[in-house]
C-alpha positions, 0 to 999 in steps of 0.5 A: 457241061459247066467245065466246058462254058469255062474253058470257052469263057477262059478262051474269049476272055484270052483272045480278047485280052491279048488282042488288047496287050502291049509290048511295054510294061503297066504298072497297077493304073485304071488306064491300062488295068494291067497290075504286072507285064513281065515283058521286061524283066525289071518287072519280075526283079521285084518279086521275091519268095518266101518258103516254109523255111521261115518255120522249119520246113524244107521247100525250095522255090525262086522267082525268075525271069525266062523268056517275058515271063515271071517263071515261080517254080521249085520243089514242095515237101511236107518234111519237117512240118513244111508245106508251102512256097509262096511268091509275091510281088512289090508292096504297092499302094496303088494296086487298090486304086487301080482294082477299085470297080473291078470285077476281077482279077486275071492271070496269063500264064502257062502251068503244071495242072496244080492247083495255086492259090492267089493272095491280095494282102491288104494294109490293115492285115486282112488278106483275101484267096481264091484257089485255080487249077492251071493246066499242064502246058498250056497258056491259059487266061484264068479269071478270078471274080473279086467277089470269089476271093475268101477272108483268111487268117496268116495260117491261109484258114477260112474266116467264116465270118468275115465281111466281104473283100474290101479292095481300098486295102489291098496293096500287094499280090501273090500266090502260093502253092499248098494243099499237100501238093509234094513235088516239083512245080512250075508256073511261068506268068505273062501277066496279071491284070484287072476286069473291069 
């Protein structure tokens, strides 16, 4: 029953968002509370990845631009003690600015039926996640409520005793796939945008 109220609250909150959306691309301002519109490709150019690699590992992943979307997809593996692939957007200091009020976060996307983490860095070294399953084939809008997010440490490790988020700080986006999820994944993001 709890699925479904989410499954129907996640396709109003979808008509009434894309009823809302424009051709052009936003940047992150309170006027238009969308983060990132990947309409045009220049706004997928300035995300970059950055996969288990750096320790050893031997994950794949790109971020590309197909068809107004910003497609992140690759192959996850655990070999080698790997075991993430992660994608983030431009360091922006105007992203708190514009989340600050904010009740949550959403993405647009279509995806595979695994589970992806969404990170907010913040300035200060703190960084905030919250886990959402996307469903294969599908172009879903998943709503994030900022107060969901969890403290982490750079290992993605739960601090149990960390304060809630703070948004003033957060100046980048991004998300990462993890939990031994092994194989090839893809998520193809219309766009990322703010609730008020």
């Amino acid at each position: 029953m709890l699925r479904r109220h989410r499954r129907l609250f996640s396709a109003l909150i979808f008509t009434a968002i894309a009823a809302c959306s424009t051709t052009e691309p936003k940047g992150a301002t309170d006027q238009s509370r969308v983060a990132y519109d990947f309409t045009t490709q220049a706004t997928a150019a300035n995300w970059s990845v950055q996969n288990d690699t750096v320790m050893g590992g031997i994950s794949e992943s790109s971020s590309t631009w197909v068809d107004k979307q910003l497609v992140f997809s690759g192959n996850l593996s655990l070999e080698n003690n790997g075991g993430f692939v992660s994608c983030f957007g431009p360091v922006d200091e105007k992203i708190a600015t514009s989340i600050g009020g904010a009740t949550s976060l959403y993405l647009r996307a279509t995806g595979d039926g695994k589970t992806y983490l969404f990170q907010l860095r913040g300035n200060d070294g703190t960084n905030y996640v919250q886990r959402f399953t996307s469903t294969a084939e599908e172009d879903q809008v998943y709503v994030l409520p900022l107060s969901e997010f969890t403290s982490v440490d750079w290992r993605l490790t739960e601090i149990t005793d960390a304060p809630p988020i703070e948004t003033s700080n957060i100046y980048q986006m991004g998300l990462y796939l993890v939990d031994k999820q092994t194989g090839p994944f893809k998520i193809a993001i219309s766009s990322i945008g703010i609730l008020p």
